[in-house]
C-alpha positions as CSV (number, residue, x, y, z in Angstrom):
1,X,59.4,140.3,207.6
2,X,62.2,139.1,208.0
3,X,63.6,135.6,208.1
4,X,66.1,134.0,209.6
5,X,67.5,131.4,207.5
6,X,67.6,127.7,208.8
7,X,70.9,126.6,209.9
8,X,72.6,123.8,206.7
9,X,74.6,121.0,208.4
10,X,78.6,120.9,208.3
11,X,80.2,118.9,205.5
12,X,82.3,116.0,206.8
13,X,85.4,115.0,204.4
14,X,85.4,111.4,203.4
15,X,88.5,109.6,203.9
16,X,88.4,107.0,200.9
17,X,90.5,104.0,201.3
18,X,93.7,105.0,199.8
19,X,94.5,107.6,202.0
20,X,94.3,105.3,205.3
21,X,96.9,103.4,203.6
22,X,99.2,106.2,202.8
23,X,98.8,107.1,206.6
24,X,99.3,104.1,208.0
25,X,102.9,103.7,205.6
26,X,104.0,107.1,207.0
27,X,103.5,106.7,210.6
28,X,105.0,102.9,210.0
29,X,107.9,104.7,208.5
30,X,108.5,107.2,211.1
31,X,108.5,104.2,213.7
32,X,110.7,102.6,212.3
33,X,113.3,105.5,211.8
34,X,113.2,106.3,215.1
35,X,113.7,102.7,216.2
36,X,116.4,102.2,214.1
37,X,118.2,105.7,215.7
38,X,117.6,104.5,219.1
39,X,119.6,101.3,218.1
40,X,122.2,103.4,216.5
41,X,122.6,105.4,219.2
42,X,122.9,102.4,221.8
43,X,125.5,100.1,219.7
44,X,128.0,103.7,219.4
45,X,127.5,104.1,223.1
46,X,129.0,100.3,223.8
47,X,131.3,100.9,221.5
48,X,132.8,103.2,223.4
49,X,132.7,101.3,226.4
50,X,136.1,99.2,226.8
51,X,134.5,95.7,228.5
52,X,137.2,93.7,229.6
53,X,137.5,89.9,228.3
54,X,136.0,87.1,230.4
55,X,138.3,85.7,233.2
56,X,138.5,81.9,233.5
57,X,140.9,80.2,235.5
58,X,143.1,78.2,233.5
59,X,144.0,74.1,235.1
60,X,147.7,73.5,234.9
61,X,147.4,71.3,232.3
62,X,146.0,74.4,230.0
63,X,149.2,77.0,230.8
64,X,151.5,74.1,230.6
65,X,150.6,73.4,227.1
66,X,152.9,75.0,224.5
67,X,152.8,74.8,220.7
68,X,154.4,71.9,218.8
69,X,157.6,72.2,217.2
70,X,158.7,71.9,213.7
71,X,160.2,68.2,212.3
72,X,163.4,68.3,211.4
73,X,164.2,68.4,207.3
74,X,166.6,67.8,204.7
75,X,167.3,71.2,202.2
76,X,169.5,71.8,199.6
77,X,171.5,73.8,201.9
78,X,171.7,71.0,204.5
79,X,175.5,69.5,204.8
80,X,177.1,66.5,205.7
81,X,179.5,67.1,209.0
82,X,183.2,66.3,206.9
83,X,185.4,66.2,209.5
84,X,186.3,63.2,212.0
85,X,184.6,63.2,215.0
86,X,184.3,61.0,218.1
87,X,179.9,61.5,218.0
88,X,178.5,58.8,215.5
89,X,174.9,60.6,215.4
90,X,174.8,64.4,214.4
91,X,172.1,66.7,213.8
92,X,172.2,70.7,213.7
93,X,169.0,72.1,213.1
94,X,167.4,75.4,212.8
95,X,165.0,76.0,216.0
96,X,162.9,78.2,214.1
97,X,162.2,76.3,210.8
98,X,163.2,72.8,211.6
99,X,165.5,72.6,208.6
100,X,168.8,70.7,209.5
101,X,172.0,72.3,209.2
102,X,174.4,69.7,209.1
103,X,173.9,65.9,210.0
104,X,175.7,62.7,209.8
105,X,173.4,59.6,210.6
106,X,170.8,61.6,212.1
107,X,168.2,59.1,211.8
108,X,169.8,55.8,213.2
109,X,168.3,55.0,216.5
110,X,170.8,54.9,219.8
111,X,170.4,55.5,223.3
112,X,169.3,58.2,224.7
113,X,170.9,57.8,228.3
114,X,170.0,60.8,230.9
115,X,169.2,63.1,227.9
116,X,165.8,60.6,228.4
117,X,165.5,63.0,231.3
118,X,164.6,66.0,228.7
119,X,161.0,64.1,228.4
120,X,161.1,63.4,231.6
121,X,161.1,67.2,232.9
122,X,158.6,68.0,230.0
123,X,156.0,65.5,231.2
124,X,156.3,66.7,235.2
125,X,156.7,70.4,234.5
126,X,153.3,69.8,232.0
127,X,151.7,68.3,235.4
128,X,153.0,70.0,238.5
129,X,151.3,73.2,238.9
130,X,152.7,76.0,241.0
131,X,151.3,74.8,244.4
132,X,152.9,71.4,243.9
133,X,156.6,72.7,243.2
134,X,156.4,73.6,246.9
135,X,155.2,70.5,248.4
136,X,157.7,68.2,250.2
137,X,158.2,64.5,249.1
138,X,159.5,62.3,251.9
139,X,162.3,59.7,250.1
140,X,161.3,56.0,251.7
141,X,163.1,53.2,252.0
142,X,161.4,51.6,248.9
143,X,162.7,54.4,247.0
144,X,166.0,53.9,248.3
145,X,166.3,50.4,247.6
146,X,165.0,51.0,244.0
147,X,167.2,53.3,243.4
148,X,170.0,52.2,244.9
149,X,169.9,48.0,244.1
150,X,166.8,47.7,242.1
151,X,166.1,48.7,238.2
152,X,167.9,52.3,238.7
153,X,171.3,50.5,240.1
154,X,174.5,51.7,238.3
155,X,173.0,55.0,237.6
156,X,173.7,58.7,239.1
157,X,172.2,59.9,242.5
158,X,172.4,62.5,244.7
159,X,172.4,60.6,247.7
160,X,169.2,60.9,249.4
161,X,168.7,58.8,252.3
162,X,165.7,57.1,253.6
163,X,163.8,59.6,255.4
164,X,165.0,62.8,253.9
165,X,162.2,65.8,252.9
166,X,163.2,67.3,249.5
167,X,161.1,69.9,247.6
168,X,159.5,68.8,244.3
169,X,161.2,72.5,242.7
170,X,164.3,70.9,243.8
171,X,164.3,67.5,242.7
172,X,163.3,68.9,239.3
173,X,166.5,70.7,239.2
174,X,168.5,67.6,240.6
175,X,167.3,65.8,237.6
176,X,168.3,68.2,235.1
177,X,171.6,69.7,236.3
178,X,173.2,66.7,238.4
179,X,170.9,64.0,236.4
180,X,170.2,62.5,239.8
181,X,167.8,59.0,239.7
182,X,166.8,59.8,242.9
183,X,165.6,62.8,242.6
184,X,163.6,61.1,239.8
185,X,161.5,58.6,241.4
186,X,160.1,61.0,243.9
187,X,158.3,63.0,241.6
188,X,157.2,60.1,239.1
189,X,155.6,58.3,242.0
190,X,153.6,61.8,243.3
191,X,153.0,62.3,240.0
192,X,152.0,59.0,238.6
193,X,151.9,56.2,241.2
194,X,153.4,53.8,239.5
195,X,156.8,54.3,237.1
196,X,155.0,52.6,234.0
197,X,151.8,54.7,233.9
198,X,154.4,57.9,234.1
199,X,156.4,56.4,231.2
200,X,153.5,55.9,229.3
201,X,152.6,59.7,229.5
202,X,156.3,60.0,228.3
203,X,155.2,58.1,225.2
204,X,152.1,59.8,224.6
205,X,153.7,63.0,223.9
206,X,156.3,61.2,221.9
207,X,152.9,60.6,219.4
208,X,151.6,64.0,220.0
209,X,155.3,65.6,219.0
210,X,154.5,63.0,215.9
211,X,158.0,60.9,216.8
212,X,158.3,58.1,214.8
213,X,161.9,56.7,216.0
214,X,161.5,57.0,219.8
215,X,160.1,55.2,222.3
216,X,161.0,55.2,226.1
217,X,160.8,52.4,228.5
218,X,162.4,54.4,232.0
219,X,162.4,58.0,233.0
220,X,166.6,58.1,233.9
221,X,167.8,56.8,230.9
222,X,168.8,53.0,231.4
223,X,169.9,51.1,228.5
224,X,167.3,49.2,226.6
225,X,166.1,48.5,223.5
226,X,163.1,49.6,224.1
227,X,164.1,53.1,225.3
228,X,165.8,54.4,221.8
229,X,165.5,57.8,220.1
230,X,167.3,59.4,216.8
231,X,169.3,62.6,216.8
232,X,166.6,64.0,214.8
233,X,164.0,63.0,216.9
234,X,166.2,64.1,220.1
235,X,166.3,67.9,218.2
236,X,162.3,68.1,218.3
237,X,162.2,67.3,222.2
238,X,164.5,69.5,222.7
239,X,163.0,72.6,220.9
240,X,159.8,71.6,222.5
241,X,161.4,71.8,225.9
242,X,162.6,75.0,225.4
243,X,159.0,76.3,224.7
244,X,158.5,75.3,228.9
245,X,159.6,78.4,230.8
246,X,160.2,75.9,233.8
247,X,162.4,73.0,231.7
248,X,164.3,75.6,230.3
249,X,165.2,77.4,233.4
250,X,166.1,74.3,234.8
251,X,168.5,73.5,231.6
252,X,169.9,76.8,231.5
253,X,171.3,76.4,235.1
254,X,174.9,76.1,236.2
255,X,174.1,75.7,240.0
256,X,171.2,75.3,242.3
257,X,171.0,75.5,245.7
258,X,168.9,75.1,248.6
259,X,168.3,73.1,251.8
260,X,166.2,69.8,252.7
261,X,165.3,67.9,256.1
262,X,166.6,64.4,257.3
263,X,168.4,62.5,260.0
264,X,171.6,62.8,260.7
265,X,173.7,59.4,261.0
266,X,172.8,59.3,264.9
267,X,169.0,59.7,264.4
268,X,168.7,63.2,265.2
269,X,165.8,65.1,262.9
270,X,167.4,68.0,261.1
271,X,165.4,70.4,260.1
272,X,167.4,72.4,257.3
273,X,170.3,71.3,255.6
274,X,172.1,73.0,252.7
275,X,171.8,71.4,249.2
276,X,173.4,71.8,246.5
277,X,172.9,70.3,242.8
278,X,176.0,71.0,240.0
279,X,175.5,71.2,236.6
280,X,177.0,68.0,234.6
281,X,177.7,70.4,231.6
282,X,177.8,74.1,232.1
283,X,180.6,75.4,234.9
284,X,183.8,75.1,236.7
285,X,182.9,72.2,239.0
286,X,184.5,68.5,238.5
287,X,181.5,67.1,237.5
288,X,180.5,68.8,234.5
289,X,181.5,68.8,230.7
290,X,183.2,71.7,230.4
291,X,185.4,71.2,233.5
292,X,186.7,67.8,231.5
293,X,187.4,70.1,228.1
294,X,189.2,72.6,230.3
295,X,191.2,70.5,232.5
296,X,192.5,68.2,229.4
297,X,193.1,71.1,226.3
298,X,194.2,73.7,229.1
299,X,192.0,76.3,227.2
300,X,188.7,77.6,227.7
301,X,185.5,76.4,226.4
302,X,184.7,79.3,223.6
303,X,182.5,79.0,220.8
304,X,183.4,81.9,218.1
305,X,179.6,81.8,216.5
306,X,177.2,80.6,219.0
307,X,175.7,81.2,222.7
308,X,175.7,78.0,224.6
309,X,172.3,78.6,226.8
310,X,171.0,75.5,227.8
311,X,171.8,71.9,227.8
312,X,171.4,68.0,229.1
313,X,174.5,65.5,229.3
314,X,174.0,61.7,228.7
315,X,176.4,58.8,229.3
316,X,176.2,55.3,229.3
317,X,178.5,51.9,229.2
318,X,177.6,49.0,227.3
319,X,179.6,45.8,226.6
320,X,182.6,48.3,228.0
321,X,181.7,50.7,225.1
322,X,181.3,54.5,226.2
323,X,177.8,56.4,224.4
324,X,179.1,59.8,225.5
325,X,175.6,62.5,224.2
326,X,174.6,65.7,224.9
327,X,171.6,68.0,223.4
328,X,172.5,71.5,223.1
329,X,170.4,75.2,222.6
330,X,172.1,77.6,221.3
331,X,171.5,81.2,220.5
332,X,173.8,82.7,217.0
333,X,175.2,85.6,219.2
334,X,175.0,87.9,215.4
335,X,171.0,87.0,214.5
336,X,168.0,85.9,216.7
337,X,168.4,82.4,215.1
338,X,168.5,79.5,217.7
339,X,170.0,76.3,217.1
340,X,169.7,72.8,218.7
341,X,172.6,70.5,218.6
342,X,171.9,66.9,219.2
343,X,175.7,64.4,219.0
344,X,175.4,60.9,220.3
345,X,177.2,57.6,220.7
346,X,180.5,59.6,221.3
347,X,183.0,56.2,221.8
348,X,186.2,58.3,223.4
349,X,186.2,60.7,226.6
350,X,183.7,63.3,227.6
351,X,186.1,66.2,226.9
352,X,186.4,64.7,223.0
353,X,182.9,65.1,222.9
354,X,182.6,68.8,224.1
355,X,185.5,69.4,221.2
356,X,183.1,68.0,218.8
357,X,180.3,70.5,219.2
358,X,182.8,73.1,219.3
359,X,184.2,72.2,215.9
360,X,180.5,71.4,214.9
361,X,179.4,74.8,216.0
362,X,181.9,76.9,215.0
363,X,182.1,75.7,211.5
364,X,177.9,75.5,210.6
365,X,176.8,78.6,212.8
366,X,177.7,81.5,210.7
């Protein structure tokens, strides 16, 4: 008979402790790979993506700011200015390194006169902002009387009258071309309130520029001893000036004109009436520097090494003693250098201090 035999149970494998381990590191490993891939594969795909920068709206005060300026210094290749010269206080200087050409008594304080109004146009172009250049500032008769018999007496205006509406854009360039006080005070009091917290901004940035021999008291240049400066000194302002887009166009211009509102002498309101501002240096008009050079040598005002591009004039009286002085940019028409001439205290006429920077120029720019 036959029997069937009696079914034996299945064998189970026995997974001893080791091996769960070894499984458990593999499948950790493979999770990790493909993490790491996915990540990979993400970061390339942003790289590729061009994400453009964060947008934030600058205040005026941030696109008005521009870099500091070298100080003047003393080399071995730095010359004494030989010849006779009417200018007490020289300084040439290099705009790009700060090292000075040529010099004679370049750090002896002396007034300033209207090229004060270098500062001046630095602090309001730093604190006007586009919208404001447009705005109209109506000339009262408190600024007339200030101007005209208070502490600005004696100095040069326009001739705004009580009443008038001027542009701020174009008082800015009545200060720098025609180096008019009233179109001065108009601005410092929208800007300020009050003339001595404007000239203390003026001083502040004299400490920021790291000045040690200036110090202003006015914003139009009056004598004082308290509103001094050094040609040296004078030479840093200036370079920092022409770092301001808006200072420098104003400095660079020969003429500006545009139109304003008033009353005419019967009381009738005129709406527009043409303006014009002439520069006291550049140009063929009476009034300016090189008009004076032209008139008296009979010659044209040529420089043989240089580009005159920009400029501020500066005159005062004291005691019956002339301070003809005049800051300069200038451009070396064979090199990219740039040049700032500073000459002050000039004692004869205004066309003996134009020959001056002519000799000056032609003789150190090379």
């Amino acid at each position: 008979m036959n029997k069937s035999a009696s079914p034996q149970p299945k064998k189970t494998k026995r997974i001893d402790g080791e091996a769960l381990i070894a499984i458990f590191l593999l499948a950790l490993t493979v999770f990790l790979v493909f993490t790491v891939s996915i990540l990979t594969f993400r970061s390339c795909a942003n790289d590729q993506i061009s994400h453009p920068p964060a947008i934030t709206t600058p205040t005026p005060a941030d696109t008005s700011k521009v870099p500091l300026t070298n100080k003047p210094y003393f080399s071995e290749r730095s010359q004494t200015v030989s010849f006779d010269t009417s200018s007490q206080y020289i300084v040439l200087t290099n705009g790009k390194t700060g090292e000075i050409v040529a010099s004679r008594s370049s750090g002896v304080r002396f007034s300033p006169a209207s090229m004060t109004k270098v500062m001046t146009l630095i602090v309001m172009c730093e604190r006007l902002s586009e919208e404001d250049l447009n705005k109209t500032i109506t000339f009262t008769h408190e600024m007339y009387d200030y101007v005209r018999t208070g502490n600005y007496e004696g100095s040069t205006n326009h001739g705004i009258d009580p009443n008038d509406e001027y542009k701020i854009i174009d008082l800015l360039y009545g200060i720098g071309l025609k180096s008019a006080s009233d179109c001065v005070l108009p601005v410092v009091l929208h800007l300020a309130g009050t003339e001595e917290r404007f000239v203390s901004w003026m001083n502040e940035k004299v400490e920021e520029l790291g000045l040690e021999n200036t110090h202003f008291d006015n914003p139009v240049g009056n004598e004082s001893q308290d509103n001094y400066t050094t040609a040296e000194d004078m030479s840093q302002i200036m370079e920092y000036a022409m770092k301001n887009q808006m200072v420098r166009s104003i400095l660079s211009k020969e003429i500006h004109q545009s139109t304003a509102a008033g009353y005419s002498s019967t009381g009738e309101f005129v709406p527009s009436f043409p303006i014009t501002f002439y520069s006291s240096l550049f140009g063929t008009h009476e009034s300016s520097r090189m008009y004076a050079y032209e008139e008296y040598y009979k010659t044209p005002f040529k420089l043989q090494t240089a580009k005159l591009l920009a400029g501020k004039t500066g005159y005062l009286v004291n005691d019956g003693v002339r301070n003809h002085c005049l800051v300069l940019y200038v451009k070396d028409i064979d090199s990219d250098d740039h040049y700032i001439l500073v000459v002050g205290g000039g004692t004869q006429p205004q066309y003996v201090t134009m020959e001056d920077i002519r000799n000056i120029l032609d003789t150190y720019v090379k």
